[in-house]
C-alpha positions in Angstrom: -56.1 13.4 29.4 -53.8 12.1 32.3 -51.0 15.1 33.6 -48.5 14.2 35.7 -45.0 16.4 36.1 -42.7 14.0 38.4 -39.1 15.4 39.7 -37.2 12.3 39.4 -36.2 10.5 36.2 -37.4 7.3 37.2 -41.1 8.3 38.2 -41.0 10.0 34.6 -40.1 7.0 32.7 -42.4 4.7 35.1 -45.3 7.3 33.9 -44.1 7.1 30.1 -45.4 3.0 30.3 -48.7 3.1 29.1 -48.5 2.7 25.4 -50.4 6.3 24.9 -48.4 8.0 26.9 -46.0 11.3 25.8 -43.5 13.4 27.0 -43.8 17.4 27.5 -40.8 19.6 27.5 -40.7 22.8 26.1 -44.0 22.0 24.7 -42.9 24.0 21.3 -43.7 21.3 19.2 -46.0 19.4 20.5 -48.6 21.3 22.0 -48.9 22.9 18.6 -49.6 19.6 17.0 -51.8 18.7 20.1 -53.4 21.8 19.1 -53.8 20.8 15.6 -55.2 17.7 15.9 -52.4 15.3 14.6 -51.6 13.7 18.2 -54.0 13.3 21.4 -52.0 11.3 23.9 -53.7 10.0 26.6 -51.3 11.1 29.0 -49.0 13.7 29.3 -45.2 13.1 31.3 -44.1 16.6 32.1 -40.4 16.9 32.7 -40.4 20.8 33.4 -39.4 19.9 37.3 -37.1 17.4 36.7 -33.8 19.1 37.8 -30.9 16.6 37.0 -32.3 17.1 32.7 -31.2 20.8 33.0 -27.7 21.9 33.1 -24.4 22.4 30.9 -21.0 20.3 32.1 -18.2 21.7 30.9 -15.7 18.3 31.1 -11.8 19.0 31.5 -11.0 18.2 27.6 -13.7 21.1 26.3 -16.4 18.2 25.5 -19.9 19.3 26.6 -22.6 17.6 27.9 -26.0 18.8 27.6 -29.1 18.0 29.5 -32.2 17.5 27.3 -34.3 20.2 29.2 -32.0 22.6 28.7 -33.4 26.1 26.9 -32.0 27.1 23.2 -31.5 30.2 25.2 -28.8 28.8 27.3 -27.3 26.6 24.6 -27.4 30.1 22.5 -25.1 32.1 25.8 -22.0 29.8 25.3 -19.2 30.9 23.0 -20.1 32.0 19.9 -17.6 30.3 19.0 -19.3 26.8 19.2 -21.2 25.3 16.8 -25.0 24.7 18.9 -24.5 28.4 20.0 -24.6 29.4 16.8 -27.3 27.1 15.7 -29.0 27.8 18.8 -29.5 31.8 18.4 -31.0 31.4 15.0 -34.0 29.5 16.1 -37.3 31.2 16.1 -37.2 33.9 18.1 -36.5 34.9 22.0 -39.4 33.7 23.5 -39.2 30.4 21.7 -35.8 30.5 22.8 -36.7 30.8 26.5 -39.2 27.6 26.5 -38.0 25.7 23.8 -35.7 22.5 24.7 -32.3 20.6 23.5 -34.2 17.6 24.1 -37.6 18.1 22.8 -36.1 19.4 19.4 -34.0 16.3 18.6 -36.3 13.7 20.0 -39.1 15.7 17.7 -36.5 15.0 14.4 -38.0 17.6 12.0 -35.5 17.4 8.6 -36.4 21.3 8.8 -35.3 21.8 12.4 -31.5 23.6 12.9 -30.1 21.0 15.3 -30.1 17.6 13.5 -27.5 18.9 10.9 -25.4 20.5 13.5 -25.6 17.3 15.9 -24.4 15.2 13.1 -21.7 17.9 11.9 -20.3 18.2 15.5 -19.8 14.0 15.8 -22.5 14.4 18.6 -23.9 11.5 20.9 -28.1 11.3 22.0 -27.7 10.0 25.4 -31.4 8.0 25.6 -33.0 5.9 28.9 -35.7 4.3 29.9 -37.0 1.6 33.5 -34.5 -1.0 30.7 -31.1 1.1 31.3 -28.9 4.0 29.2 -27.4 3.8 26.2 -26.0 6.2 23.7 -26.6 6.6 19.8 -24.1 8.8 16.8 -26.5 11.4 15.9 -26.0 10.4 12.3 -28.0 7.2 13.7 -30.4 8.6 15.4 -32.0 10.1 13.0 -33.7 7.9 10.9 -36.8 9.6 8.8 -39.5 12.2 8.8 -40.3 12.6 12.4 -38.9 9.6 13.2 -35.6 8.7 15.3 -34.2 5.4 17.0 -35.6 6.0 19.8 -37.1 2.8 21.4 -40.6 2.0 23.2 -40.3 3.9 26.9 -36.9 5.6 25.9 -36.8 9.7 26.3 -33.2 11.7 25.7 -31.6 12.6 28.9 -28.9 14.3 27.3 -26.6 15.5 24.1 -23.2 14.8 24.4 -20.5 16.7 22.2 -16.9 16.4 21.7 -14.4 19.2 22.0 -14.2 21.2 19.0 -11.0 21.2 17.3 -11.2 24.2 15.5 -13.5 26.6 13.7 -17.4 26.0 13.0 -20.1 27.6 11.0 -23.8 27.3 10.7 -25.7 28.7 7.6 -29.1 28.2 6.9 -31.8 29.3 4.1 -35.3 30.5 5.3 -38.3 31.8 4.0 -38.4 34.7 6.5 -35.7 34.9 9.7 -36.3 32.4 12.6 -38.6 29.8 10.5 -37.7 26.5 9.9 -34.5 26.0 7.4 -35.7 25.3 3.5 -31.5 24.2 3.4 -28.9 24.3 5.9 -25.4 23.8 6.3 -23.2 23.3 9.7 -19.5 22.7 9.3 -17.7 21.3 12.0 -16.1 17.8 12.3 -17.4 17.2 9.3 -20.4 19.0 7.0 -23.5 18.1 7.2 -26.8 19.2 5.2 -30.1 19.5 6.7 -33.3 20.8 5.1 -33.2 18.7 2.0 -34.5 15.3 2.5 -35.8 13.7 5.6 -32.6 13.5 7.4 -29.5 15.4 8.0 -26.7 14.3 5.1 -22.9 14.7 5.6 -20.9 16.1 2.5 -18.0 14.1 1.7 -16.5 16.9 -0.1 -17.1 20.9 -0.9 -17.9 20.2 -4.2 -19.7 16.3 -4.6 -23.5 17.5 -4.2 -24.2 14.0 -6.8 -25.1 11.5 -3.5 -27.4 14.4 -1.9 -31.0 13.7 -1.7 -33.2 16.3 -2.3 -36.9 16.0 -1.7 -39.9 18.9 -2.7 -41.8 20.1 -0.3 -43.8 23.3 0.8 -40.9 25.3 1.1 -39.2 24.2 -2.0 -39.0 22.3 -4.6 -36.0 19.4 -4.7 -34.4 22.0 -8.2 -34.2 24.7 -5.8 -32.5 23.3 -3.1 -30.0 21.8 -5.7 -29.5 24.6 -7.3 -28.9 26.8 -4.4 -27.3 24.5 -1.9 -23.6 24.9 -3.4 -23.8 28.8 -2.5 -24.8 28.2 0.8 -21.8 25.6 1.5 -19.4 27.7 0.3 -20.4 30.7 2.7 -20.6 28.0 5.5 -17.0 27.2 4.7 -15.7 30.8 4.0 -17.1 31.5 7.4 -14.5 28.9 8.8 -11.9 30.1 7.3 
């Protein structure tokens, strides 16, 4: 297996050509399935050393933008107050914290992973490039299945981009034991979303209409439990707004 770890963007996605080729950024997720067996790229695009992927900007009107290498553990120091600081301290636990990335999670779109629900929630953008150009896609579109996103051939995520929030959010989520992955959660900001239940993240048009919810069986639950138990959870997310 080819490594390479470039410090520039564009060497990175000059690297991420060859068809088998994959990125590395925390490494929390994939490395484990490397480990496993389930993926075996032929070459490996470290972006550990690429400096202008890190960072929070603060801009003037409170939106934030966030660089795809950046640690849950800094996204987890902003105000509490904030909707991915929240979601960011309940992930795993410190050390995960520490290595683990913005980017990596979301471009790894597990339905069980805290961020996809709160992206969607907080009317978030994925900021994606590749050698073609940048664009930007609604998180509630970049999502698109089980472990799968719309991200295109060559294209990594440089960045999440996330309005100003305009007033209280919550983040609630159901696991087996504290820090796993979510069997249900709930993150109320611009809007609710669900995550947990089906392969992606579902916005709630209202506190009480659970009828257009998918709800899928799985190793952590079975699609009766997550129905039964999801209106509880939604109404501590919202109490917690209030």
């Amino acid at each position: 297996m080819d490594f390479v770890a470039p410090t520039s963007l564009e060497d990175a996605l000059r690297a991420l050509e060859p068809e088998d080729a994959r990125c590395l950024a925390g490494g929390q997720s994939l490395v484990a399935m490397m480990n496993l067996g389930l993926v075996s790229p032929a070459r490996l695009v470290s972006l550990r050393k690429i400096s202008s992927l890190r960072g929070i900007e603060k801009r003037g009107d409170g939106a934030l933008r966030i660089g795809a290498m950046t640690t849950h553990e800094e996204i987890a120091a902003l105000d509490a107050r904030l909707l991915l600081s929240q979601v960011a301290r309940v992930i795993a636990y410190p050390a995960i914290r520490a290595w683990g990335t913005i980017g990596g999670a979301v471009a790894h779109a597990d339905p069980a992973a805290d961020y996809p629900a709160a992206l969607v929630a907080a009317d978030a953008t994925i900021e994606v490039q590749s050698t073609q150009g940048a664009r930007r896609i609604a998180a509630h579109e970049f999502f698109r299945g089980l472990f799968e996103t719309a991200l295109g051939k060559g294209e990594i995520v440089t960045a999440i981009h996330v309005p100003a929030q305009a007033g209280k959010a919550a983040y609630e989520k159901l696991s087996l034991v504290a820090g796993d992955f979510a069997v249900l959660s709930v993150a109320a900001g611009a809007r609710i979303a669900v995550g947990g239940c089906s392969p992606v993240p579902q916005v709630l048009d209202s506190q009480s209409d659970f009828s257009k919810l998918e709800f899928v069986s799985d190793s952590r639950a079975s699609a009766q439990y997550r129905r039964r138990v999801l209106p509880e959870l939604v109404r501590r997310t919202v109490e917690r707004c209030r």
